[in-house]
C-alpha positions in Angstrom: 111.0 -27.7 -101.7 114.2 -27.4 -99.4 116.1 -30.4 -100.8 119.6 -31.7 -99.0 122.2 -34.3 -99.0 123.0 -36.4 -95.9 125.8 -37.9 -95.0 124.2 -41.1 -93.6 127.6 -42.8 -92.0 128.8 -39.5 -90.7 129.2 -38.7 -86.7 126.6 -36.2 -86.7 123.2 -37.2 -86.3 120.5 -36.6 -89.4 118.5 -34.0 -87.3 122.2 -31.9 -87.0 122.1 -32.2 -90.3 119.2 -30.7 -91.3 119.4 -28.3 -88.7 123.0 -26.8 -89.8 121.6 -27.6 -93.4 118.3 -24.6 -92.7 120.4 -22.6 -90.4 122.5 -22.0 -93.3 119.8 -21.1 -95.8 118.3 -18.5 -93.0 121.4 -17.2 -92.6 122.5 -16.8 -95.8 119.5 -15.2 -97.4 118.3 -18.0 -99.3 115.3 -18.9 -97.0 114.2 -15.0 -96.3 112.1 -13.8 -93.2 108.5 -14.8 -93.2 108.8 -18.0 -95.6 106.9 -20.7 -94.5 109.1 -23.9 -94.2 107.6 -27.3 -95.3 105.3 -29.1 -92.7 107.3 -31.8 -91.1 105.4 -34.6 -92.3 106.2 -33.1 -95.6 110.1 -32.4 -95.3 110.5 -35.7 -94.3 108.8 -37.8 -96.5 110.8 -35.6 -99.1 114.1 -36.2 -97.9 113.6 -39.3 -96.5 113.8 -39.0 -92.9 111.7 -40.0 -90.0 109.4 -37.3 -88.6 111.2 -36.9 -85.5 114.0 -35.8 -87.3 113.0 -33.2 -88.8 110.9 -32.1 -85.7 114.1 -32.4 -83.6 115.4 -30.3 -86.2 112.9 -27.3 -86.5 112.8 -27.5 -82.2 116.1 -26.5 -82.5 116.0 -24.1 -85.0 112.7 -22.6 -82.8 114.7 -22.2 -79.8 117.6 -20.4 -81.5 114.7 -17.7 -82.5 115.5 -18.6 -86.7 112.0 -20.0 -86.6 108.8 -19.7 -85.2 105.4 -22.2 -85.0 102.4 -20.6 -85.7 99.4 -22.8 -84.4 97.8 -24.4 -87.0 99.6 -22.7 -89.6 103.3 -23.6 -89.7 106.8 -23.0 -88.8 108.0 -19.6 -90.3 111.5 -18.0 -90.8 111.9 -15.5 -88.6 113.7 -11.7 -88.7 117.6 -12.8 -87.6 118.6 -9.2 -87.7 116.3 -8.8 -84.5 116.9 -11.9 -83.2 120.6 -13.0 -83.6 122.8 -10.7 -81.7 
């Protein structure tokens, strides 16, 4: 289970967090292509975050192309090499 450390009284919002906190794990190799990321219901209860959080998190993530939803099955790591320039 992905597992980070927030800094709660910080400037940047949670979801930022979270987001730099995956980013990071994609792009360094710990999260590889094709592992399925916790469901968001999941993630958050986990690391004790609201849903929306971690949703606002994984949209971004989506729309930079390091994830993708698969209906009814997940979100996904995705290939970086053909999708980060």
């Amino acid at each position: 289970m992905l597992t980070y450390v927030f800094d709660r009284k910080g400037k940047a919002p949670l979801y930022e967090q979270l987001y730099d906190c995956i980013r990071r794990d994609i792009t360094s190799g710990r999260l590889r292509c094709g592992a399925k990321l916790p469901s968001k219901r999941t993630l958050a209860e986990h690391l004790g975050v609201s849903k929306v959080t971690v949703e606002a998190a994984y949209a971004q993530l989506a729309a930079e192309g390091y994830i993708i939803s698969r209906p009814q099955s997940g979100f996904y790591v995705t290939d970086i090499g053909r999708t980060r320039k």
